[in-house]
C-alpha positions as CSV (number, residue, x, y, z in Angstrom):
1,X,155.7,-79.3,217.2
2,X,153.1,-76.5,216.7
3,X,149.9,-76.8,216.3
4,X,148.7,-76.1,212.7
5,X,145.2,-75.7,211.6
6,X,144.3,-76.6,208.1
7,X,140.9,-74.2,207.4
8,X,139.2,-72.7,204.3
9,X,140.3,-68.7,203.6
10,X,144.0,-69.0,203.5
11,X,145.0,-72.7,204.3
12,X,147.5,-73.5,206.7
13,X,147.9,-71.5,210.0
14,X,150.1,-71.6,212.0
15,X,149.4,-71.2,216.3
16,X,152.1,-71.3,218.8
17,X,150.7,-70.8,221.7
18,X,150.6,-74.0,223.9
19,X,147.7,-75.6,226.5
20,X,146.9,-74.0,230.0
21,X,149.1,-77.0,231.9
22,X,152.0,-76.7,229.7
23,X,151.7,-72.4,229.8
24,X,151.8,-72.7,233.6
25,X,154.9,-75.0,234.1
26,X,156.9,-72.5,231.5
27,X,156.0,-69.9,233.6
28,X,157.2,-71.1,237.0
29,X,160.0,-73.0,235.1
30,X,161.0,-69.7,233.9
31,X,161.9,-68.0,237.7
32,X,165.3,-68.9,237.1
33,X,165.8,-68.3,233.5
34,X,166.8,-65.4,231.3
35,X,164.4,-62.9,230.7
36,X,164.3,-61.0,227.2
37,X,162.3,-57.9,227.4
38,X,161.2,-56.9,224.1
39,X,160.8,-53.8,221.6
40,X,157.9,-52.5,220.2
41,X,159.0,-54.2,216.7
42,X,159.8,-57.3,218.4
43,X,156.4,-57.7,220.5
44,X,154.6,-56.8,217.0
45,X,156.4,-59.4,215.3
46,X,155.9,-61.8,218.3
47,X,152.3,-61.6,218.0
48,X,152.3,-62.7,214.7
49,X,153.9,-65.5,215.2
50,X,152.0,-66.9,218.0
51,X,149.0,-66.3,216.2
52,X,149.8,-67.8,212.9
53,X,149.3,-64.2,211.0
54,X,153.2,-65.0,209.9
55,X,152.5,-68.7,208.5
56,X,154.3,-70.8,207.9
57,X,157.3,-69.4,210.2
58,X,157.1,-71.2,213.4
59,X,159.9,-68.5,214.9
60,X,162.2,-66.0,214.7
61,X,164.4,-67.0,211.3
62,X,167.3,-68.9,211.8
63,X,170.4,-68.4,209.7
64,X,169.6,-70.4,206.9
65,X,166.3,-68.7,206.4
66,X,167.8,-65.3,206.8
67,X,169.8,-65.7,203.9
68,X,167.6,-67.5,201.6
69,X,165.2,-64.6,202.4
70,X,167.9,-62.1,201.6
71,X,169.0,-63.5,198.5
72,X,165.7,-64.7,196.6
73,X,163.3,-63.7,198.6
74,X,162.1,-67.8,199.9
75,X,162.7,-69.6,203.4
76,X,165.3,-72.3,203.0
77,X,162.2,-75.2,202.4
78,X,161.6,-73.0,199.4
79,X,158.4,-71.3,200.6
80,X,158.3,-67.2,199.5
81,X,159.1,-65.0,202.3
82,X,160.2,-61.5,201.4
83,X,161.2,-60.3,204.8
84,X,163.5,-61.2,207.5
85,X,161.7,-61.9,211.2
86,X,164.4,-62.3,213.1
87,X,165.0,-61.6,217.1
88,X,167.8,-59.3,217.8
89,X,170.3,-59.0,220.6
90,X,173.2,-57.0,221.5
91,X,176.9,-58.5,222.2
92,X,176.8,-58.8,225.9
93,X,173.5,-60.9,226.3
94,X,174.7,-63.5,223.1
95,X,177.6,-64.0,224.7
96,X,175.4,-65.3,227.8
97,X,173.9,-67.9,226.5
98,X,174.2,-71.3,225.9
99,X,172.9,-73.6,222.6
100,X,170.1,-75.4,224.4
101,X,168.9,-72.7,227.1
102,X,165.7,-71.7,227.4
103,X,164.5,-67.8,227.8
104,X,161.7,-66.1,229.0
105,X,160.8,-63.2,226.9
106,X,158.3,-60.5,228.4
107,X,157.3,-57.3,227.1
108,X,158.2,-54.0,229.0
109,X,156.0,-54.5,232.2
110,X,157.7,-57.9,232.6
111,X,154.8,-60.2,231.6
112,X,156.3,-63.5,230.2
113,X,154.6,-63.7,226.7
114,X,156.8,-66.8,225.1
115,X,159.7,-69.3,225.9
116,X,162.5,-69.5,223.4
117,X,164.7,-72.8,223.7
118,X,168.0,-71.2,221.7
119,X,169.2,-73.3,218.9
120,X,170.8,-70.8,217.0
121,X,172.9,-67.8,217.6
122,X,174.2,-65.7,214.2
123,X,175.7,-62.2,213.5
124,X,173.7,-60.3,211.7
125,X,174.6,-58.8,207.9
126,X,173.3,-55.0,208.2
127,X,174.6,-53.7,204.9
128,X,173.1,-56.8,203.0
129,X,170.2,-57.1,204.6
130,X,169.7,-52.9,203.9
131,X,170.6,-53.7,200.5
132,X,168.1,-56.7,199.6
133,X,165.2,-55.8,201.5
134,X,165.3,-52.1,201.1
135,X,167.4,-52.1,198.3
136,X,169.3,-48.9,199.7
137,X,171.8,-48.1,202.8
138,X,170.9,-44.4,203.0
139,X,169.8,-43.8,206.4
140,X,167.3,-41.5,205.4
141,X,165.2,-44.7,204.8
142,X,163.4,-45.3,208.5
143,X,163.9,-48.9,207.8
144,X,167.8,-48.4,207.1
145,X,168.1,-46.5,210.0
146,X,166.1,-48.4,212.2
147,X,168.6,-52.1,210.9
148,X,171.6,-49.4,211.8
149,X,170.7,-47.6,214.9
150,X,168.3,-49.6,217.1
151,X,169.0,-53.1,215.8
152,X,171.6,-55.4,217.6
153,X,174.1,-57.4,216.0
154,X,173.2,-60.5,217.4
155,X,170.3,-62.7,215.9
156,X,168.8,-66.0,218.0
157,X,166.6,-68.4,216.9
158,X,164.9,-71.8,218.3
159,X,161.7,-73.9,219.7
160,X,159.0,-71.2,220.3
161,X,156.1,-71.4,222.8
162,X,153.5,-69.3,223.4
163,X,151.9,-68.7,226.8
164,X,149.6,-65.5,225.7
165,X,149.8,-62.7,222.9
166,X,150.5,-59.4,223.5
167,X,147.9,-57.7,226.1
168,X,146.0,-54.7,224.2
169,X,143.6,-52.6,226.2
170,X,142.4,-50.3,223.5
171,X,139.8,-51.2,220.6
172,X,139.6,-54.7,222.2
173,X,136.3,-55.6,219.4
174,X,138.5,-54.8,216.7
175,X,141.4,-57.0,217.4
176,X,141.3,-60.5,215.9
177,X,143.5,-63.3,215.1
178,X,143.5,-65.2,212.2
179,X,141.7,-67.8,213.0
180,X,139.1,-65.4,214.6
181,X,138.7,-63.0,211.7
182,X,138.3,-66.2,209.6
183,X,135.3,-67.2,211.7
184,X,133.8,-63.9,211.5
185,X,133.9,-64.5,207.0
186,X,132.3,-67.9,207.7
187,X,129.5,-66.5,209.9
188,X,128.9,-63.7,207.8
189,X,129.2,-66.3,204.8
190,X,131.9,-64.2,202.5
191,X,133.8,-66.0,200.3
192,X,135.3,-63.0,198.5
193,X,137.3,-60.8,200.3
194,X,139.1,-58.1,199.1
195,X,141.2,-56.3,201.9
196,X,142.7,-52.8,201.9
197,X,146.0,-52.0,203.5
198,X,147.0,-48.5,205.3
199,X,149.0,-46.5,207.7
200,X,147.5,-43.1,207.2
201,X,144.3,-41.7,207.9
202,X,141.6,-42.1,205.2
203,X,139.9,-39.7,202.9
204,X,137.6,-39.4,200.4
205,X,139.9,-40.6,197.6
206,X,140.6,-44.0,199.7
207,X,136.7,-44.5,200.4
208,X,136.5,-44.2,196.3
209,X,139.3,-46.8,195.6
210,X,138.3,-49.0,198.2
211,X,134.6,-48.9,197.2
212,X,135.7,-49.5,193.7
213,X,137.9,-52.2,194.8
214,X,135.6,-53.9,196.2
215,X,133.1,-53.8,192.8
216,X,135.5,-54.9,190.8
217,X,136.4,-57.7,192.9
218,X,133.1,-59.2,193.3
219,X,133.8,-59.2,197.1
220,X,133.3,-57.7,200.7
221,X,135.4,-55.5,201.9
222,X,138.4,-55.6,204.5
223,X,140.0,-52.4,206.1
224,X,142.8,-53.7,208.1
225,X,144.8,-50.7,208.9
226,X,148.2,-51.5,210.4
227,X,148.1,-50.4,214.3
228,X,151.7,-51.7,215.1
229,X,155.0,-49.2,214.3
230,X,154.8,-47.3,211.1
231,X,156.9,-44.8,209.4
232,X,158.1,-41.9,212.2
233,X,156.3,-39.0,212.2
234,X,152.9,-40.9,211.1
235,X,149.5,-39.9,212.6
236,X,149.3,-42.5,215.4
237,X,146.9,-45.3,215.1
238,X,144.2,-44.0,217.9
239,X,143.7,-41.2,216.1
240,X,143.8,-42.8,212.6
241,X,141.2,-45.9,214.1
242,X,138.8,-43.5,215.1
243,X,138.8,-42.0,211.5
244,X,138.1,-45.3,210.4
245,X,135.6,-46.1,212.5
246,X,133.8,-42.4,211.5
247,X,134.3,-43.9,207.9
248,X,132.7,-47.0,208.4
249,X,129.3,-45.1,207.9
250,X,130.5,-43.9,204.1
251,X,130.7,-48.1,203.2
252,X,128.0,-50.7,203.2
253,X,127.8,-52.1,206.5
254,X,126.7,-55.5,205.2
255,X,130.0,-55.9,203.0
256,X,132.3,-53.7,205.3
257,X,134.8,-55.2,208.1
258,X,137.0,-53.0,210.3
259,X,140.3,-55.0,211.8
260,X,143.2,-54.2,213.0
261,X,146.7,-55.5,212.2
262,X,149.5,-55.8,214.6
263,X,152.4,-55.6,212.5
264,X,155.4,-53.5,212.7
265,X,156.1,-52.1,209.2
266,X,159.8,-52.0,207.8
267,X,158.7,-49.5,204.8
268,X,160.6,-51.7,202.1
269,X,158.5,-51.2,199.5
270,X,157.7,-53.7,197.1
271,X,158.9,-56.4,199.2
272,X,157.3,-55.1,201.8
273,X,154.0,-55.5,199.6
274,X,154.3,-58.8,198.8
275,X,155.1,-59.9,202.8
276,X,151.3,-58.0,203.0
277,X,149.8,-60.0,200.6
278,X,150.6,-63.4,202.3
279,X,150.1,-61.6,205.5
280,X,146.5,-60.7,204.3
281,X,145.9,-64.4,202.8
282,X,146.7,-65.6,206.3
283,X,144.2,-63.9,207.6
284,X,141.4,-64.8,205.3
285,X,141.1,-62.4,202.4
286,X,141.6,-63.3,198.6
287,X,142.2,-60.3,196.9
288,X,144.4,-57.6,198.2
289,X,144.7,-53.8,197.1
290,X,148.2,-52.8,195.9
291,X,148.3,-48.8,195.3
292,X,150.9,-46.8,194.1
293,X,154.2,-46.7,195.8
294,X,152.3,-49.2,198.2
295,X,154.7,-49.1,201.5
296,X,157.0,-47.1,200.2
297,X,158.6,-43.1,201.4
298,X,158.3,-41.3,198.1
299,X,162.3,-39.6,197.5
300,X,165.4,-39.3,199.2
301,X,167.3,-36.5,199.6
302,X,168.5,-36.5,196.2
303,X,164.9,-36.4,194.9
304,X,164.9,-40.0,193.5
305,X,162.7,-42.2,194.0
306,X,163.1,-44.9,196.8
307,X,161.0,-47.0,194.8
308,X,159.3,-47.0,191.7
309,X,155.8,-45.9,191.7
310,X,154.3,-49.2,190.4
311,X,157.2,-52.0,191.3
312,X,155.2,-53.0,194.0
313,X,152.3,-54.4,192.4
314,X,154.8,-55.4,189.8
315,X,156.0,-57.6,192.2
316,X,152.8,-59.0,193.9
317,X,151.1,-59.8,190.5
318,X,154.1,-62.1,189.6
319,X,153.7,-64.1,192.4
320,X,150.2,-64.2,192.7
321,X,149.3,-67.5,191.5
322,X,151.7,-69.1,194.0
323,X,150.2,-67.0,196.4
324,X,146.8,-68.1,196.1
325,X,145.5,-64.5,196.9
326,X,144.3,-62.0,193.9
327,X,146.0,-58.6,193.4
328,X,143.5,-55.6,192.9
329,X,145.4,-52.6,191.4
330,X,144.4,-49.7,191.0
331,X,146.6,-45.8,190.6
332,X,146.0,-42.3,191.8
333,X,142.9,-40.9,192.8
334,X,142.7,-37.4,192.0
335,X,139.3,-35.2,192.1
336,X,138.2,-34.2,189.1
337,X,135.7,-30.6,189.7
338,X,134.2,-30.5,186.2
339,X,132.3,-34.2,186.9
340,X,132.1,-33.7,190.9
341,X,133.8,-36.8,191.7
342,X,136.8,-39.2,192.5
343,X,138.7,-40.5,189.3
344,X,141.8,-42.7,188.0
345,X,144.5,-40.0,187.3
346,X,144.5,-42.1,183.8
347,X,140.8,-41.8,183.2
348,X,140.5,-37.7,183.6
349,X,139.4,-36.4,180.5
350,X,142.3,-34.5,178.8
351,X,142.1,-31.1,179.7
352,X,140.4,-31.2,182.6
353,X,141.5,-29.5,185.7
354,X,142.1,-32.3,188.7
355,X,142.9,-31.7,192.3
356,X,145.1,-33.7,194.6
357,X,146.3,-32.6,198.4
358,X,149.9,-33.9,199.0
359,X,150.9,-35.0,202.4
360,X,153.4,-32.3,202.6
361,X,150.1,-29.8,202.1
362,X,147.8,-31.6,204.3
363,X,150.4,-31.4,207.2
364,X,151.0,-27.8,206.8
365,X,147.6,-27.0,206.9
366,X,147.0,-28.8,209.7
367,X,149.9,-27.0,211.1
368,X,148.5,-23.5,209.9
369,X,145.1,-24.3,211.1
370,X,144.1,-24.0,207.8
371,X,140.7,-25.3,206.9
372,X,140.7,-28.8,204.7
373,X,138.9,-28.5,201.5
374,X,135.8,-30.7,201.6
375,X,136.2,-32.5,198.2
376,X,139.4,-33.7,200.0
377,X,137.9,-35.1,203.7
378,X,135.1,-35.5,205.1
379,X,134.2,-33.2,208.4
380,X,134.2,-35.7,210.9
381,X,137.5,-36.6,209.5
382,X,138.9,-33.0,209.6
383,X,137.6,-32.6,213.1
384,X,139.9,-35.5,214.4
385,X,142.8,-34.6,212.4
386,X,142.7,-31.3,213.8
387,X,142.0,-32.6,217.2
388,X,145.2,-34.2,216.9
389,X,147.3,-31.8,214.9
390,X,146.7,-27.9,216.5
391,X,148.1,-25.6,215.2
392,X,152.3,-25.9,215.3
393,X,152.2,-22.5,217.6
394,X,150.2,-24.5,220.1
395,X,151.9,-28.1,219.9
396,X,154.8,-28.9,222.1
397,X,158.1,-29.0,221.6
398,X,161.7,-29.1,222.3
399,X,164.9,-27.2,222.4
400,X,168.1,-29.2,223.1
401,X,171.3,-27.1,222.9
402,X,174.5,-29.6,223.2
403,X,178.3,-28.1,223.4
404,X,181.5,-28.3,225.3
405,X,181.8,-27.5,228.9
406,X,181.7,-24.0,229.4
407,X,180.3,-23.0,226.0
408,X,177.5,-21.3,227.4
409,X,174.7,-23.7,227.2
410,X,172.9,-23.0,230.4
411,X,173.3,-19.5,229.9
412,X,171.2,-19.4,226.9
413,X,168.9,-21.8,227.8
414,X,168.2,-19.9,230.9
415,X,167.7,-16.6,228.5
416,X,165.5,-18.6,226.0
417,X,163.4,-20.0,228.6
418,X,162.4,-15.8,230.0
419,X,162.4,-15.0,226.2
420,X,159.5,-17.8,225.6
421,X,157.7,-17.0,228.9
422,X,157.8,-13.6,228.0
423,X,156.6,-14.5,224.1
424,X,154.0,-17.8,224.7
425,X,151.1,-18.5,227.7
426,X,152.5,-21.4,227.6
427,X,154.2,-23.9,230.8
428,X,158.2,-23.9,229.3
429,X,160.0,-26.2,231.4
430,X,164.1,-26.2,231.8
431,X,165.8,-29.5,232.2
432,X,169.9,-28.3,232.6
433,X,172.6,-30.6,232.5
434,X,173.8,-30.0,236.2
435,X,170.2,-30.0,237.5
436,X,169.9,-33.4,236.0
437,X,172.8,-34.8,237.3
438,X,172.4,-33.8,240.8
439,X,168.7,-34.4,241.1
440,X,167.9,-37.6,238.8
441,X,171.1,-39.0,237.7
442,X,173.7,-38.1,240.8
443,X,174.5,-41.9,241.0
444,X,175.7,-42.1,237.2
445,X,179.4,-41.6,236.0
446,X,180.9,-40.5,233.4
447,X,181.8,-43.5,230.9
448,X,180.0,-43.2,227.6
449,X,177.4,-45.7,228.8
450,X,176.7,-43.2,231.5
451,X,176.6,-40.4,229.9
452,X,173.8,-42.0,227.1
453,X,171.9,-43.1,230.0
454,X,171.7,-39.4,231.3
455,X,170.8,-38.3,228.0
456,X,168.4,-40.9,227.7
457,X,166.8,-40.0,231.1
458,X,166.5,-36.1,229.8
459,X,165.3,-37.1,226.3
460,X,162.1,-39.5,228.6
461,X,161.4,-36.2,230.1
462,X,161.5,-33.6,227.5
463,X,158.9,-36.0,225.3
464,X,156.6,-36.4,228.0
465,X,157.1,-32.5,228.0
466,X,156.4,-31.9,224.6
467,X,153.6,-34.5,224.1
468,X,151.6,-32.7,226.7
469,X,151.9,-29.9,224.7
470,X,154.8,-27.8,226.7
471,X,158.4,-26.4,226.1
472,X,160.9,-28.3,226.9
473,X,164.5,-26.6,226.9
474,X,167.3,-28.8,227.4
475,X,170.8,-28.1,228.0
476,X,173.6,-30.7,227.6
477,X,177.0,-31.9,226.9
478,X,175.5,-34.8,225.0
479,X,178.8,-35.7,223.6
480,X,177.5,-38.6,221.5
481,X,175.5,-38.6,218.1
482,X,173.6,-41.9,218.6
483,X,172.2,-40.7,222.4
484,X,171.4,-37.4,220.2
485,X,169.7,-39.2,217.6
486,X,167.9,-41.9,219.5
487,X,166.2,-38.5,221.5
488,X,165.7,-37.0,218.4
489,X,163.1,-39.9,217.5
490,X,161.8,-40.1,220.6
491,X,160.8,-36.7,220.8
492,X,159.8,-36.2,217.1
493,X,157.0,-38.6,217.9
494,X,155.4,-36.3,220.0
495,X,156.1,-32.7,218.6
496,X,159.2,-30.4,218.0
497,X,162.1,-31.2,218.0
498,X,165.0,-28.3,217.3
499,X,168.7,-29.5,218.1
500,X,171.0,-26.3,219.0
501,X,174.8,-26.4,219.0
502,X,176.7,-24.1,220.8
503,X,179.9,-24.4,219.3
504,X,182.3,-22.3,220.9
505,X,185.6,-23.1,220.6
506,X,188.1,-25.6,222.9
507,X,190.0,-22.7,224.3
508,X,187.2,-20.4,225.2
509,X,185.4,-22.8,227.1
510,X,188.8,-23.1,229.3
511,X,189.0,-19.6,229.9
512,X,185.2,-19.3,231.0
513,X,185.9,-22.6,233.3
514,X,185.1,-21.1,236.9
515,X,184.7,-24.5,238.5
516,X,188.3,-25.0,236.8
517,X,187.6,-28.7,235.8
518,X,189.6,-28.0,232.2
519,X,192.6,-27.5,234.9
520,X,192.0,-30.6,236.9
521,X,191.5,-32.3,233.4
522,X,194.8,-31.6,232.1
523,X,196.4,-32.4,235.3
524,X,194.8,-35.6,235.6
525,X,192.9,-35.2,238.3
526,X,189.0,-35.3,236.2
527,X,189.0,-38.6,233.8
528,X,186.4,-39.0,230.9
529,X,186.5,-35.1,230.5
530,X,184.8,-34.3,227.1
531,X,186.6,-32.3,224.6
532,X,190.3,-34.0,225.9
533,X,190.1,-37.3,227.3
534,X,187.2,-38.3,226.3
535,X,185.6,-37.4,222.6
536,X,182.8,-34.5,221.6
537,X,181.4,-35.8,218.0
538,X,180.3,-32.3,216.5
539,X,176.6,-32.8,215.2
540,X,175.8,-32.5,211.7
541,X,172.2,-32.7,212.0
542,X,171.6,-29.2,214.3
543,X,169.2,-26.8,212.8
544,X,170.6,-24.1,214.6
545,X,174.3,-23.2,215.1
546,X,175.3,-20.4,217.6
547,X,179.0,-19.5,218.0
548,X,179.2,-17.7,221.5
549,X,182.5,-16.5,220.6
550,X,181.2,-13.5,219.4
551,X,177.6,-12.6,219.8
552,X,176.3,-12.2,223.1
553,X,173.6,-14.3,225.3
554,X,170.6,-11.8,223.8
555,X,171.6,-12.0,220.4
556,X,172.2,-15.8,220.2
557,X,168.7,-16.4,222.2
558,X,167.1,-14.1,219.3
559,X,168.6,-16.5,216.6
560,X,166.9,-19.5,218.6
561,X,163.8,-17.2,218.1
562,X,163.8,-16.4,215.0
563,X,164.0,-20.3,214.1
564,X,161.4,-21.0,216.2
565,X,159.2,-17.9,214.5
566,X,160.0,-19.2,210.9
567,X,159.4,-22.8,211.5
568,X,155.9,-21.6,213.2
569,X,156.8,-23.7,216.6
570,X,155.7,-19.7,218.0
571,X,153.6,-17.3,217.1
């Protein structure tokens, strides 16, 4: 059984994680188990588990909870739970185990965090589960793609012990459990706490809300930004926590707390903001801020509306009394010039002339270098936003061109890469396909699971590349669209990313064949040869498309260019 400690600021909690005698002997027991190294989503969710921040789920869901969650939103004792926490795992290593085994799992360096004794082994439902928690299965929803493209199909569950949380290195005094940040209220003596969730930097506007929040509540106030994954393409969390902490000055520091939140968002809106709100109550606070479109990714494609703006709080307030915790609501900020000052887009005298800076501004500013207006941010703020966001001409980024053999890949890339020394001061590094495979993947074949692996190995590379602020030109068969994708977010995490396809045609690619590999092909001699034994799915998501059919190597490099000029990647 775990161990559940009944305090004041939230009730129950949950802790997993087992004595110093008991941790040791799982540890050497587990030398000759299964190991389970996890993801970033599964060592968030992990955490939260073994520190009782998920209460009252004492492990990853089993099947009967994953569909009581899916269909109305409560574990199967009844108890609301809005989102599944489940522990995925592909084919090949749920057809290993046995009902009854136990498994180490370890994060990426191969530290055992946890034993899990299996009790339960399910398929997963992808297009239901998309449909009731996000309540869409357009992959243009992170969450949807994420439950598509990175999720396994299998789902285990069982007895959970924890041997130690997640090690974190960085902003060590701001990290607290439950149970700690619990003690921190009782020493401080707040009994009223009213806490603020975010994933984005703060400005002005938030300081207001939050500082009003705060009034109306009666209560001290909690920022407890979430530090775990977030939607792709977000600032990341060092740069937003040391906004936050350059905030902290703008906020009483007798009613103020800054802590952090390990949790790996899914971005499903209103249910998504009511898995917060017991989230929050776990960790002590009473009252929790729901905003507008509160987790949510403003429109699809189509320009509707993922979620509504206000269905979120909608949803929190009618389950706030079994909840226990108090909702705060509160809608747009917008600045009003006329009374120099922050108000409710509702309370703006009519007629008045408000200002608001979209994220979709904010970002190309930053991009542009343009200065941030200072009824938007604060300085300090600025500074470190632009610390982190150059201008686009000076950020890294990549180049991947993918096509047939033959199609003249290397060619251009070869052409680009003078073309951008000669343009940019800049380090432009070229990482071509038969480079690759002689020097870092010579011992790899040619099966799909190969070739993914190379691609994979390339896509590492070129976002180390482009983080560091470089040009990374890449130039490969990449046959596959999930190896092309999974890049794709890799690399977009860290800068530019601009996918090129070279699509010249089948039978001009034979004719340039000087190694004559189309020949050996098509006499059997060369299996898994892409474009006729083996498949080439034609990407749909290129920004550039070149047909080397008819232009030559300087005019396709100049279309690559001009992309790169227009998107402001160069100068």
């Amino acid at each position: 059984m775990s161990n559940v400690i009944i305090e004041p600021y939230g009730g129950k909690l949950i802790n997993l994680l087992v004595s110093g005698q008991r941790a040791a002997w799982l540890r050497a027991a587990a030398r000759s188990w299964k190991s389970l190294h996890l993801t970033q989503r599964q060592l968030c969710d992990l955490e939260l588990l073994l520190n009782g921040g998920f209460s009252p789920l004492e492990t990853f869901m089993g099947q009967a909870d994953y569909e009581h969650v899916l269909t109305d939103m409560r574990l199967a004792s009844g108890e609301l739970w809005p989102v599944p926490v489940t522990l995925d795992v592909d084919r090949q290593f749920a057809e290993s185990l046995v009902i009854g085994e136990t498994i180490a799992l370890r994060n990426d360096e191969g530290v055992m965090l946890a034993a899990l004794t299996v009790e339960e082994l399910y398929q997963s439902d992808k297009y239901r589960e998309a449909e009731a928690v996000y309540a869409t299965t357009n992959e243009m929803h992170p969450g949807v793609a994420y439950l598509f493209q990175q999720t396994k199909d299998y789902y285990i569950s069982g007895k959970l012990e924890g041997i130690q949380l997640p090690p974190h290195y960085d902003f060590v005094k701001l990290r607290h459990t439950p149970a700690e940040l619990r003690e921190v209220f009782i020493a401080r003596g707040w009994e009223r706490i009213v806490a603020f969730q975010t994933r984005n930097p703060m400005h002005r506007a938030h300081v207001e809300l939050t500082s009003r929040a705060a009034e109306r509540a009666e209560a001290n106030l909690l920022i407890q930004p979430t530090v775990g994954m977030t939607r792709p393409g977000d600032v990341d969390y060092f740069t937003r926590v040391r906004i936050y902490q350059q905030l902290l000055k703008h906020f009483p520091a007798s009613s103020t707390l800054l802590s952090l939140l390990p949790l790996a968002m899914r971005m499903a809106g209103p249910r998504e903001a009511l898995w917060h709100a017991i989230i929050r109550k776990n960790y002590g606070a009473t009252h929790f801020i729901v905003g507008r479109d509160h987790a949510g990714l403003g429109r699809d494609g189509q320009g509707k509306p993922f979620y509504e703006p206000y269905a979120a709080k909608e949803l929190v307030e009618r389950h706030a009394e079994e909840l226990g915790i108090k909702v705060v609501g509160f809608t747009k900020m917008v600045y009003v010039p006329a009374e120099g000052r922050y108000m409710p887009l509702e309370a703006v005298p009519n007629g008045a002339k408000h200002l608001d800076l979209s994220g979709t501004e904010l970002r190309q500013r930053l991009r542009d270098g343009r200065p941030l207006p200072s009824w938007f941010t604060y300085p300090e703020v600025a500074a470190e936003l632009r610390n982190r966001h150059p201008r686009q001409a000076a950020g890294g980024f990549t180049v991947f061109l993918t096509g047939l053999s033959g199609a003249g890949k290397s060619t251009i890339a070869n052409a680009l890469r003078i073309k951008l020394l000669e343009l940019e001061n800049r380090q432009v590094s070229l990482l071509d396909g038969d480079a690759i495979r002689k020097h870092l993947s010579s011992e790899l074949g040619y099966s799909q699971k190969d070739r993914n692996l190379n691609v994979k190995r390339v896509g590492y590379l070129a976002s180390e590349i482009t983080k560091h602020g470089g040009i990374a030109i890449c130039a490969l068969i990449a046959p596959f669209n999930d190896a092309r994708k999974a890049i794709r977010r890799q690399i977009s995490a860290n800068g530019g990313f601009v996918l090129v396809y070279v699509a010249t045609p089948l039978r001009l690619c034979e004719t340039r064949d000087v190694k004559g590999l189309y020949q050996k092909a098509r006499a059997g001699e060369v299996l898994d040869f892409t474009g006729l034994s083996s498949p080439y799915e034609t990407p749909t998501d290129y920004e550039v498309i070149l047909d080397a059919s008819c232009n030559s190597p300087d005019q396709l490099v100049q279309q690559v260019v001009s992309y790169l000029k227009l998107k402001g990647y160069i100068g």
